[in-house]
C-alpha positions in Angstrom: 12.3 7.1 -11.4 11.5 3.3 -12.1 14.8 2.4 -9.8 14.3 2.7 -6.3 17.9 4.3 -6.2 17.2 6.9 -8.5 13.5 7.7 -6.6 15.8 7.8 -3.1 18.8 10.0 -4.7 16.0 12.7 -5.9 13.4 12.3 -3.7 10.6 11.2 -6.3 8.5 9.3 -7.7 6.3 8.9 -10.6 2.2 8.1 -10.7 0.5 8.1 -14.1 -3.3 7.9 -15.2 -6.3 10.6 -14.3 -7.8 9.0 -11.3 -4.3 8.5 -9.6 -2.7 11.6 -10.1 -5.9 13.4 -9.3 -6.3 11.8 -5.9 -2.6 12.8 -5.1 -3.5 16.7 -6.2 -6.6 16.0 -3.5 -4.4 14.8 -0.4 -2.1 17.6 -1.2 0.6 15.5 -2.0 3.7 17.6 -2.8 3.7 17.6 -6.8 6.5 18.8 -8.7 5.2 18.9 -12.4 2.2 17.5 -13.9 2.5 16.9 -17.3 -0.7 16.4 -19.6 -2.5 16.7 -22.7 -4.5 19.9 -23.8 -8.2 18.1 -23.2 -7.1 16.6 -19.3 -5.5 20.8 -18.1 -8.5 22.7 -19.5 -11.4 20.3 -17.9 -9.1 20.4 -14.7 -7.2 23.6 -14.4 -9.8 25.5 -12.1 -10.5 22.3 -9.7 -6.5 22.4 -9.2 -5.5 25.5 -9.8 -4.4 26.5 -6.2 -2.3 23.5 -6.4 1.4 24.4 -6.3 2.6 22.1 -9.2 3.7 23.3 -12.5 1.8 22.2 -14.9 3.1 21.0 -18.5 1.0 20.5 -21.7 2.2 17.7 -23.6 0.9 16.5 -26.6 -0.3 12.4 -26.6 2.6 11.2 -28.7 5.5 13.1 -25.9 3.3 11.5 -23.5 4.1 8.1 -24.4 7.6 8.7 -24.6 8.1 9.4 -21.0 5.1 6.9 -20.1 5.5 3.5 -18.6 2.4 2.3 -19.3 1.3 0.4 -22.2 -1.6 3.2 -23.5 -0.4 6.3 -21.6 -3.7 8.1 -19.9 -4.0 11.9 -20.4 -1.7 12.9 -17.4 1.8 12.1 -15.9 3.2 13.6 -12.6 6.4 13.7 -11.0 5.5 13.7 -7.0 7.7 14.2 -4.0 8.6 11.4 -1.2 6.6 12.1 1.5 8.7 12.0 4.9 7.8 9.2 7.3 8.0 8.7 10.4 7.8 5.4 12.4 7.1 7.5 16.2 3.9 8.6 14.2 2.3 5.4 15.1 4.4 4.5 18.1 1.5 3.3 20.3 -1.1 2.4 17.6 -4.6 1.9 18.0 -7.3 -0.1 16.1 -6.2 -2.0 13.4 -2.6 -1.8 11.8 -1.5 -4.0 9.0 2.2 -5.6 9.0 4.0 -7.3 6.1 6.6 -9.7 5.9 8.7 -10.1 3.0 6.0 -8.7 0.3 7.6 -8.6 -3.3 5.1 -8.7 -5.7 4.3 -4.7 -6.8 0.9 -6.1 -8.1 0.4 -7.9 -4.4 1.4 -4.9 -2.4 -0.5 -2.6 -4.5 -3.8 -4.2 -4.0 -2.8 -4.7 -0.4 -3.1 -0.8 0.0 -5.9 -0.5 -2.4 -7.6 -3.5 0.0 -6.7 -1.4 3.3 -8.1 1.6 1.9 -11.2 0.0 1.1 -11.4 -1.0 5.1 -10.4 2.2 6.8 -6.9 0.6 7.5 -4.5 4.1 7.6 -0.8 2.4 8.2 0.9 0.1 6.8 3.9 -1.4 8.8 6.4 -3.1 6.2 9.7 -5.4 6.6 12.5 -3.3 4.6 12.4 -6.5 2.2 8.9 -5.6 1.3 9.1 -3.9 -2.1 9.1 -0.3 -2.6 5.5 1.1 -2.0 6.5 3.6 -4.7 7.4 0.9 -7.5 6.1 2.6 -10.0 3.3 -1.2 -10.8 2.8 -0.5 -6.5 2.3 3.2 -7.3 -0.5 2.0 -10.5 -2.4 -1.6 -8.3 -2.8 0.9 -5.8 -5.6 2.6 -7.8 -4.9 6.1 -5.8 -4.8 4.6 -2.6 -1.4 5.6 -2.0 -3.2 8.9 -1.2 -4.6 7.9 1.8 -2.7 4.7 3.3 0.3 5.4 4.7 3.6 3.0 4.2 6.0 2.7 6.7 9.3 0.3 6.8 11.5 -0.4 9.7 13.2 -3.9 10.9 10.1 -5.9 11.3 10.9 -8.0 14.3 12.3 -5.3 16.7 9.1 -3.4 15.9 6.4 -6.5 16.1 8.6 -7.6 19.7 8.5 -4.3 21.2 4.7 -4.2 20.4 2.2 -3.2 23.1 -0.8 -4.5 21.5 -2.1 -8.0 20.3 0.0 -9.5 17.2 -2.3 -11.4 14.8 0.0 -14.0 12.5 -1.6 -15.2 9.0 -0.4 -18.8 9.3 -2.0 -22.1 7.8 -2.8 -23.8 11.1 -3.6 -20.8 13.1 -7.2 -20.8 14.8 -10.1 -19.9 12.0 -10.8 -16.3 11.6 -14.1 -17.1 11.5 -13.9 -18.3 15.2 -11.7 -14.7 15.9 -12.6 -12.3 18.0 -10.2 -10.0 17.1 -11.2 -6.2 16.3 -7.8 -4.5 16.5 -4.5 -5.2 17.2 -1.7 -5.8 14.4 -2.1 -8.0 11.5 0.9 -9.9 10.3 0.8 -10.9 6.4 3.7 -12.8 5.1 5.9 -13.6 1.9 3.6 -14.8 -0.8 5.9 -18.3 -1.2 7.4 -18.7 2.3 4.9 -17.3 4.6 6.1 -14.8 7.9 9.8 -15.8 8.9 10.0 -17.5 12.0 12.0 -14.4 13.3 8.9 -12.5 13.5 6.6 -15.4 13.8 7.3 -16.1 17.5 6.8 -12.3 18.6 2.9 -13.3 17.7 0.6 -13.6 20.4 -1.9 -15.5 18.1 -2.1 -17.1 15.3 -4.8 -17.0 13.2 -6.0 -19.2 9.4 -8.0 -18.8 6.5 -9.9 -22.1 6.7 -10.0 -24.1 3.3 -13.2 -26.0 2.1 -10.9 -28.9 1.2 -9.7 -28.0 -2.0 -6.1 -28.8 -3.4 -5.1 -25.4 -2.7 -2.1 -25.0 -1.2 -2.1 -21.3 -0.1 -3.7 -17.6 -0.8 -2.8 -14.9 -2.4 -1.2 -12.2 0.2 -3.6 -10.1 -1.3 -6.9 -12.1 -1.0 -5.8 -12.9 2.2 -5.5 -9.9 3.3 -8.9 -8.6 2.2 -10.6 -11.9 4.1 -8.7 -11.1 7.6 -9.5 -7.3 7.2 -13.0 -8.1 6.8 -13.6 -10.7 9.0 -12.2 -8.3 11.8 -14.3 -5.3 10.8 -17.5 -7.5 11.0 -16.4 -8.4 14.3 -15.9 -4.6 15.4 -19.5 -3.7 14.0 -21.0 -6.4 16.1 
């Protein structure tokens, strides 16, 4: 399942590693088979054992034949695409994060991992963001994925038929600092080329990270995303 046709033809994808696959069994995820060594079934089997997935014992050395990962981790499971629905989050309320363009796995990854952190449910994604269940998304998002929720639709008819404030990342937006912002929706961009002008003018503010006057051209989407989401929660607990 590491092509995004084959995970759309069957339905599937692929997480790896203890704390990942374990946090999927939690939310009740819908888990075909788990395959794992002897040590990881027997200290887990009761804690899952109403689960519906079959579960396979593998040794270590089949494990990292059908692993992706450099040193396979105990357990490997082959999950179900969960069905979303846009109309789920049709007239949202507190914060929602949008994304323009994301491509990086690694960027997108910790973008859920950093909206988990903040109590940040949805996730609102251009269809040129990449696949939230990239098997490198599936791993950055540390077991996030269990929680946030990824949605992707055309970006600029959702963010222009928005009902609520739109927040745009930009470099000469208004300091963040200055914000008053507590909800609303969030607009990160592509990590080179920032959010497309298409979608940039459906914002009804713009908003910056100021710099302390470094050569710095830019942030990471990632870091960035973490600074806004922080700044606006400190501003809702005030």
């Amino acid at each position: 399942m590491k092509q995004i046709k084959f995970r759309r033809e069957h339905g599937l994808f692929v997480a790896e590693g203890p704390k990942i696959v374990e946090e999927l069994l939690a939310a009740n995820y819908r888990i075909d088979t788990v395959y794992a060594t002897e040590d990881w079934i027997e200290e887990k089997k009761e804690k899952f054992a109403q689960k519906f997935a079959e579960f396979i014992r593998i040794s270590p050395k089949e494990l990292e034949r059908i692993s992706k990962l450099n040193t396979p981790n105990k357990v490997l499971a082959v999950c179900r695409l969960p069905e979303r629905d846009l109309q789920e989050i049709s007239n949202p309320e507190g914060i929602l994060l949008a994304l323009d363009d994301i491509r990086d796995p690694g960027n997108m990854g910790t973008i859920m991992r950093t909206a988990d952190w903040f109590g940040v449910n949805n996730i609102i994604c251009s269809n040129d963001c990449v696949d939230a269940f990239n098997p490198k998304v599936v791993q950055s998002s540390m077991g996030s994925l269990a929680r946030v929720k990824v949605y992707y639709t055309d970006l600029e008819t959702y963010i222009s038929e928005s009902k609520v404030p739109v927040y745009a990342t930009v470099l000469d937006g208004s300091s963040i600092w200055e914000s008053s912002a507590d909800k609303g929706i969030f607009l990160i961009g592509n990590e080179t080329r920032g959010i497309s002008p298409e979608i940039l003018r459906h914002a009804t503010h713009r908003i910056s990270i100021p710099s302390a006057g470094s050569g710095a051209e830019s942030l990471n989407a990632a870091v960035a995303t973490g600074i806004v989401l922080a700044a606006v929660k400190r501003v809702g607990t005030m």
